[in-house]
N, C-alpha and C positions, 0 to 999 in steps of 0.2 A: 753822129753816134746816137744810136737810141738804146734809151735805158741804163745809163753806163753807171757804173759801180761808183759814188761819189765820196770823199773825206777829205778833209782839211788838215793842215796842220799847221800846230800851236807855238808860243813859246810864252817863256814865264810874265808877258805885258798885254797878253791877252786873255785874264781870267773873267773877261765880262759875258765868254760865251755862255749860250744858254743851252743848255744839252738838250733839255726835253724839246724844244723847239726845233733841232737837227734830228733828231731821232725823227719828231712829227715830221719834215721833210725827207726822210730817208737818206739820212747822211750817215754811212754805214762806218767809216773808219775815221782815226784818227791818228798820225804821228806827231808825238810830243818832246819837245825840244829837251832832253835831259842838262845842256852845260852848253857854255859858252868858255873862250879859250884866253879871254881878258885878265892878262898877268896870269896865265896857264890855267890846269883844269878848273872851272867853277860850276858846283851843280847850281841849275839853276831855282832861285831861292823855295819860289812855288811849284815845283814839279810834281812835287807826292802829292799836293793837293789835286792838281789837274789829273793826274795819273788815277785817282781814286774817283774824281768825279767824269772818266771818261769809261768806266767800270761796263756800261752798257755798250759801248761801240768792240771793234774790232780796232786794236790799240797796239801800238810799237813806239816805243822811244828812240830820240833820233842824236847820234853822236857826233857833235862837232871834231872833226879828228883835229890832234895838233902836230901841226910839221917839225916842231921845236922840241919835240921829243920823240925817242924810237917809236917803233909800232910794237913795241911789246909794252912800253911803256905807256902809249898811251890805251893798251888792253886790259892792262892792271887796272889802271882808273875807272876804266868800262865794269869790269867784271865786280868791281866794291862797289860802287852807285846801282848797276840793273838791278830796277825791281823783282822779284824772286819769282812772282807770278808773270814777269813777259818773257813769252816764247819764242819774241822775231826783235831784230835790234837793222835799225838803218845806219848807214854812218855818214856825214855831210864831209864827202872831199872839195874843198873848194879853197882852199884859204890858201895863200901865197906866202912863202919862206924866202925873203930876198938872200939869194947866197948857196941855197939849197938846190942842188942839181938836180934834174928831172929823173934823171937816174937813181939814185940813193933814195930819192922821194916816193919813186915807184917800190924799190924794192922793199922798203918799209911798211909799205900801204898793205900788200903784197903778204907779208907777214901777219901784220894787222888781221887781214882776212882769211888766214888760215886760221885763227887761234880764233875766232869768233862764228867761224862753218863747226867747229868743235864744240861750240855753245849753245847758240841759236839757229834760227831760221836768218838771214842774212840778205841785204842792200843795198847799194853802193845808191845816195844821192849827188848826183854834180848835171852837168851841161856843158854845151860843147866850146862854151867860151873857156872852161877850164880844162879841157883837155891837155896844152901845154904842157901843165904843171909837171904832167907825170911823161915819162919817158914811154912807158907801155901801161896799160890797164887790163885785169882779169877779164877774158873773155866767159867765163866760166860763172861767173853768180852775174844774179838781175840788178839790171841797173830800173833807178828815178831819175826820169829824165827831166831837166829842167828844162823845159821851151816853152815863149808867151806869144800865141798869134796876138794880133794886135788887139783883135774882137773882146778880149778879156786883159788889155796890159796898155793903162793909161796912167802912165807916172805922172803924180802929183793932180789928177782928175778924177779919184775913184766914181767906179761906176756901182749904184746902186741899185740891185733890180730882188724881185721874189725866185725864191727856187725852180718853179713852172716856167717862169723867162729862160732861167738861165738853160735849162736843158731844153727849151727851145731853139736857144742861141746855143747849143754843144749839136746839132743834129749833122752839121756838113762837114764836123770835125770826129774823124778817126783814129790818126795817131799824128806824131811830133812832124813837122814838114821835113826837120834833119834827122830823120830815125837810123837815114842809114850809114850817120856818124857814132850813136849809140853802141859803146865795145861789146855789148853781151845782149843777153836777151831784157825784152822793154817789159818792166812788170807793173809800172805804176808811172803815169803824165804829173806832171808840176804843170798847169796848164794855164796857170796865173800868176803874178809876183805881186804882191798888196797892194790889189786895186780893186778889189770887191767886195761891197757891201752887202752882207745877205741876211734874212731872216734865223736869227741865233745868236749874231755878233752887229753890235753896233759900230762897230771898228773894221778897217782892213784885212781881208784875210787871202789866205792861200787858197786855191780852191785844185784838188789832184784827182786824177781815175785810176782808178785800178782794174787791171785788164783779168787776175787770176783769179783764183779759190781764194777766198777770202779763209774760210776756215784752215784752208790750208796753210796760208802764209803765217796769219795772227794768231790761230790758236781758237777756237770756239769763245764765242763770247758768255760771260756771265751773264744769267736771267734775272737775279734779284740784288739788293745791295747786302750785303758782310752783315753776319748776324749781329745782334748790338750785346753779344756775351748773355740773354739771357737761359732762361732754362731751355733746353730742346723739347719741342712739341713732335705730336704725330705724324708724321708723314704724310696721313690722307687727308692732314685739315689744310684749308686753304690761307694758303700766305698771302694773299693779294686782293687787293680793290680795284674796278674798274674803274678807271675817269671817261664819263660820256661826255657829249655836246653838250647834252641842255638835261634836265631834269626830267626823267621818264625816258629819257629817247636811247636804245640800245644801239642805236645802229652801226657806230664806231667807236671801237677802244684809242682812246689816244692817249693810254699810257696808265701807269698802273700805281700806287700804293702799296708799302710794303710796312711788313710790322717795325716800330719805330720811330718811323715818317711824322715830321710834327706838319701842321698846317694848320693856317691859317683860312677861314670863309667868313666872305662878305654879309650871306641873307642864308636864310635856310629854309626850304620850298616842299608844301606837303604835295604829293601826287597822290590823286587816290582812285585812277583807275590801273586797269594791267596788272600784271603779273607781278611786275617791281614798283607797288604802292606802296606810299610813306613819306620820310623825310630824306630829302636830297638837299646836299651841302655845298653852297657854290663854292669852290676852292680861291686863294689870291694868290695863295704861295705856298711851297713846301718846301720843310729844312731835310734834306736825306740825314742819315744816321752817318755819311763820308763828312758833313759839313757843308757839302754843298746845298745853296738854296737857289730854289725856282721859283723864278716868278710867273705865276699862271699866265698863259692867255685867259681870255675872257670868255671862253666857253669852256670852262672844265669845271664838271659836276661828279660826286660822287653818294649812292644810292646810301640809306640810313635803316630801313628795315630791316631784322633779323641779323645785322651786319655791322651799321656803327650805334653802338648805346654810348648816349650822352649822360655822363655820372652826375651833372650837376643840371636840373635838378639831382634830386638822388635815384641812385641804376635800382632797376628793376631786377626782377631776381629770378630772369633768365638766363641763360650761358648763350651770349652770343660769340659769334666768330668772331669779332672784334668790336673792341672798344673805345670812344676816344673822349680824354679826360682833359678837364681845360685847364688854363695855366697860367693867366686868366684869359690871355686874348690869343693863343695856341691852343692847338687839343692832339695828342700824340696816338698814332694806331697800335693799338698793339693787340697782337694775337691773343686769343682765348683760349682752352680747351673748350669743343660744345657741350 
């Protein structure tokens, strides 16, 4: 497969991921484990955080269903926990009710996924070891299919490679080898089960494709982070900082600065040829205004002329686009008027 639509998914024991790191590799989606079904429904503890610092991707919460209660009942619990801003909701059928008839089980699922095509945008995740479970399955909404060719599914040996490998090693892979067990249509591969180590997460992850519209299924992603309740500025002044390679060097944005953003830098470097001459600020780290903090890679600079004034010394009595004021060992962006 070349080029293929790539996103992971999370659950509340994996908050080490680093998002600006999957963005820089072009990891475009995420689905986030909302609840686990241990002694019945439990949201899971960190969701709102991962859900907030997933703000940048193409995002769906994923619902552990439970057989131990109706499919109304367990929509209820769906419908008071979804976050108000997501548009698409997965549901994980997989889990086993010893005693529960395939029959009754289906017809509840069944239910389940009418009252949620009435809500959202709508996905059944399972695989074809769980088919059993259920008597019949909707042919009519997209299935996640769970299947791990081997190439990517080494239990108890994760495989650690860079993102450029990996979609080296996805080129002779298409779709599922058992697609044509798949009840409906295939809208999204499970095409690993935690055994891959990748640049973002130091831990085991899932690694899924996505075959559709992205926009279409999640909902258009957010461009900036949630304002931080200050005053509203103008429309045409600019909310955002570029993060370059190196100091002076335009040649790629790898990601952006918003007003609020606190960070951290190591050295700060004058350029004084080009267009964008002055002080360049090596970043280490940024706290988003979600809570989430980034720890730089080591090439992320951001430009300091007409753009960031450093108040300590004491600010100049210009109106720059923005400002950043220390704290003592933080300095926070925040928008100006010019």
């Amino acid at each position: 497969m070349i080029d293929p639509q790539l996103g992971i998914d999370t659950w509340e024991g994996q908050l080490e991921i680093d998002e600006a790191v999957l963005q820089a590799n072009d990891v475009k989606f995420m689905f986030i484990r909302l609840n686990s079904i241990s002694g019945g429904h439990h949201k899971d503890d960190l969701f709102d955080q991962q859900w907030a610092e997933a703000a940048g991707f193409h995002r769906a919460p994923y619902f552990v269903y439970n057989p131990w209660v109706t499919g109304q009942q367990n929509f209820d619990w769906l419908l008071a926990n979804m976050p108000p801003d997501a548009k698409a909701v997965a549901a994980d059928i997989e889990v086993k009710k010893d005693g529960l008839s395939p029959t009754t089980y289906a017809k509840e699922v069944d239910k389940f996924i009418t009252l949620c095509l009435n809500q959202w945008k709508y996905i059944t995740y399972t695989g074809e070891w769980f088919l059993q479970f259920l008597s019949y399955w909707r042919t009519d909404v997209p299935y996640w299919w769970a299947q791990y060719p081997l190439d990517f599914y080494s239990p108890g040996s994760p495989q650690q490679m860079t993102w450029d490998e990996l979609r080296k090693k996805l080129e002779p892979f298409d779709f599922p080898f058992n697609q044509s067990k798949i009840p409906g249509p295939l809208f999204c591969w499970q095409i690993s089960g935690d055994t891959l180590i990748l640049p973002g997460n130091s831990h085991i992850m899932d690694l899924n494709i996505f075959y559709k519209d992205l926009n279409e299924f999640f909902g258009t992603v957010e461009t900036q982070p949630p304002s931080n309740g200050g005053n509203d500025m103008d429309a045409d002044i600019i909310d955002f900082i570029n993060i370059r390679p190196q100091a002076g060097d335009l040649s790629t944005d790898l990601g952006d600065l918003y007003k609020g953003d606190k960070i951290t830098y190591s050295e700060k470097q004058n350029v004084t040829s080009g267009q964008f001459n002055g002080d360049w600020y090596h970043i280490t780290s940024i706290m988003r205004l979600s809570g989430q903090k980034i720890v730089a890679p080591s090439n992320w600079w951001c430009w300091g002329k007409n753009v960031l004034e450093v108040t300590s010394p004491p600010p100049t009595t210009s109106k720059p686009k923005f400002e950043i004021a220390f704290d003592p060992n933080e300095v926070e962006v925040i928008l100006k008027p010019q």
